[in-house]
Phi, psi and omega in degrees: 000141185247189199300186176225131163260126177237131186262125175233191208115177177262166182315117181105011179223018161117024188300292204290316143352294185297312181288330191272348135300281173000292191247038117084018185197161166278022184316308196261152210275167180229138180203098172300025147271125183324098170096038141308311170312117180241292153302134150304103157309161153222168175192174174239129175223156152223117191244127162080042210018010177268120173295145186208144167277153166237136172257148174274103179245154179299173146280119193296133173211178185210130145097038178227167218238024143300127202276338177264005193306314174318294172308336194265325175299329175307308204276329149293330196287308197285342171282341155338309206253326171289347200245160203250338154205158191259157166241106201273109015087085163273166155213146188289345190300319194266331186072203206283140157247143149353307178281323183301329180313279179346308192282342167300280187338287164332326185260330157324290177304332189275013173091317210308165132325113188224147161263125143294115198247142190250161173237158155089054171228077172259066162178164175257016178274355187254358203297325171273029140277009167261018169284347190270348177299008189272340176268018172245042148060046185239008172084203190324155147233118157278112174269160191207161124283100182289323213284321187238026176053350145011049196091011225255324194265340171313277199004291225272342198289327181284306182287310156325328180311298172283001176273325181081141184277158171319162179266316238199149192263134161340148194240171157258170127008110171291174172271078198281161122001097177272103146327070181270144178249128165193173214150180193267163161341114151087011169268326178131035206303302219260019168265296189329279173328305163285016176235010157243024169257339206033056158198161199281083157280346184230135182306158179213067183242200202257005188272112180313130173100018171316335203256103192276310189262178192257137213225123174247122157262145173258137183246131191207063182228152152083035176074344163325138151222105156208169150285147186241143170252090155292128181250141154290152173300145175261127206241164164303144163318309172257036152226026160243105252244337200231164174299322188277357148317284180356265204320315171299312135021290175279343157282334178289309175312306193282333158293337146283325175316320225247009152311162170213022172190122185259133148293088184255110170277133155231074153030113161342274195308345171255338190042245208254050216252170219288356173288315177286321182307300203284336167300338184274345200267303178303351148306269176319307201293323181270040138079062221228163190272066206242167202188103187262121168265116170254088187299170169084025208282351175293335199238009178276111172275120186272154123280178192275043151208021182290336198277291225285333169289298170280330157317302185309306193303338179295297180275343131349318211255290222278343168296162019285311221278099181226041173258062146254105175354086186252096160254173186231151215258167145232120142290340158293293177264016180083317183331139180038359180316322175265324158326301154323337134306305187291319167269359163273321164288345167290314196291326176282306207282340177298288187333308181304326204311138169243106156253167199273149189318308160333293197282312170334293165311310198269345167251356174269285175330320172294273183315336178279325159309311204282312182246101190272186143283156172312153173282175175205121185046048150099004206247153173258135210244110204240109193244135221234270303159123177234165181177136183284127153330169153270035194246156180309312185266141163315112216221153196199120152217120167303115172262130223224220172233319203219061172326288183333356203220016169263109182271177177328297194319298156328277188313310095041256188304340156298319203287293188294313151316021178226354168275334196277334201239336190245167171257108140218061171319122146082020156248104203273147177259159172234125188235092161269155152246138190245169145299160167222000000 
């Protein structure tokens, strides 16, 4: 298994900059507004042929009128207690603060392997000015510039070190299931997640948009194996007023991309609004796996017919494509939740599905005899032949004589026979006609 490193500091001094030089990506968003970092990121690096996890941490602070200063300080406390050696991230420009003091401490008690690192020493005329961190009683001070990789490599050659080499080279990731929990603000994206983790991996408070980066938990209970994908919520274009929206926005979007089953949650108490349309819709396009959660169903006043009701009204909105899973969830109480895992891995194994040319042929070709496509200016559209692509998405193409002359409707009604007769609830298809 390999080790874990965690980048700590106070807020503003390059934290999530060291990681995404560290793991070699832009995962954690960079801003020069303060307490961007909210959630523990994770990634992966390697120096030296040693592979490592890296956490991302929020900036630890005390005694600030942020409504997330706790939580985020909680979430430096669990990256701390997780990681095998920490990188404390100072900066010389402010020099020693009240807070770096605090955080020395905090890294004293925790027993851990800790570097000290000063950051933002780009040139080697600055380098003793990171001589006064040597009184906050943490050994070497390493300097570095995260922004141009600077001293970066003394640091890791020092970190591998305390890291120890592998007894064995490291395997990767199997190749698992990806999971996005995504959806608007403020449904309960990241309560999920932390009641099918059972821990606070994710900030949870009541202020819509906590969740800024896109967060991968690997889930392994219950017979389970997959990533869990946490999103900050996606909002409208026009209520996102500041760059550090933007940017989540765009970690959601790339969270779906890099998905193969989206959970699109939506609020009870609010239902099905034009927002979540557009997101189901940024679903269907990259041809993604979903399973709509209606979330909050514990505080919803219900009658015998509330489910059976609000279902409809769902898949109304969502046609044509309404061959989609609809539970209705809690996240407070848990209510369906491992049902929801249970219907997200069918829907990744439907994604999957090969059906074979043969069985294909022989039910496709019938039906399309009994229902032909229409003519079109006297000429007949005649389909001699089907066959499932090789591709991540389910893909179908007919070969015909005269393609050019089949419209939506057709295709349309092909789509829906080949969901009546094959499973792929909670899948979007690709249906071409070639010549043949």
């Amino acid at each position: 298994m390999r080790k874990v490193v965690a980048i700590v500091g106070r807020p503003n001094v390059g934290k999530s900059t060291l990681f995404n030089r560290l793991t070699e990506s832009r995962d954690a968003i960079v801003d020069s507004v303060s307490g961007v970092t909210r959630d523990r990121h994770y990634g992966i690096a390697e120096w030296n042929g040693v592979k490592f996890s890296v956490i991302d941490t929020g900036g630890y602070t005390i005694n600030s009128e942020d409504v997330f200063e706790q939580a985020i300080r909680r979430q430096v406390e669990l990256a701390v207690e997780e990681s095998n050696v920490i990188l404390y991230l100072v900066d010389w420009q402010s020099g020693i603060t009240d807070y770096d003091e605090a955080i020395a401490r905090l890294l004293r008690k925790s027993g851990k392997e800790v570097l000290l690192v000063c950051n933002k020493i780009d040139s080697p005329d600055k380098t003793p000015l990171a001589a006064e961190f040597y009184s906050l009683g943490l050994g070497e001070v390493y300097t570095v510039s995260a922004v141009n990789g600077g001293g970066t490599g003394d640091m890791l050659d020092a970190l591998v070190e305390l890291l120890g080499k592998p007894a064995a080279e490291e395997e990767d990731e199997p190749d698992i299931p990806r999971f996005a929990v995504v959806g608007r603000p403020n449904v309960g994206k990241s309560s999920l997640i932390n009641a099918l983790t059972g821990e606070d991996r994710n900030i949870v408070t009541d202020v819509a948009g906590t969740t800024r980066d896109t967060i991968g938990t690997r889930y392994r209970s219950y017979g389970f194996d997959f990533l869990l994908m946490d999103t900050a919520g996606i909002r409208k274009k026009a209520k996102v007023h500041d760059d550090l929206e933007f940017y989540s926005v765009i970690r959601s979007i790339r969270a779906i991309e890099s998905s193969d089953v989206c959970f699109l949650l939506i609020d009870a108490l609010e239902g099905l609004e034009k927002q979540d349309l557009n997101i189901f819709s940024m679903i269907l396009k990259n041809k993604k796996g979903v399973v709509i959660l209606v979330n909050k169903w514990d505080v919803y006043e219900k009658d015998q017919h509330s489910t059976r009701k609000l279902e409809e009204e769902i898949r109304e909105k969502i046609a044509p494509f309404n061959d989609v899973p609809i539970l209705f969830v809690s996240a407070m109480t848990k209510q369906r939740i491992y049902k929801a895992l249970e219907t997200g891995i069918e829907v990744f194994q439907n994604r999957k599905q090969r059906v074979s040319t043969s069985r294909l042929n022989d039910v496709m070709l019938e039906i399309i005899e009994r229902t032909p496509p229409p003519a079109y200016k006297g000429k007949y559209v005649r389909i001699k032949y089907v066959t499932q692509l090789p591709t991540h998405v389910p893909s179908f193409v007919f070969f015909c004589n005269l393609p050019q002359y089949i419209k939506d409707p057709y295709k349309r009604f092909v789509e829906n026979k080949l969901r009546e007769n094959f499973t792929f609830t909670g899948v979007p298809i690709n249906v071409f006609f070639r010549q043949k």
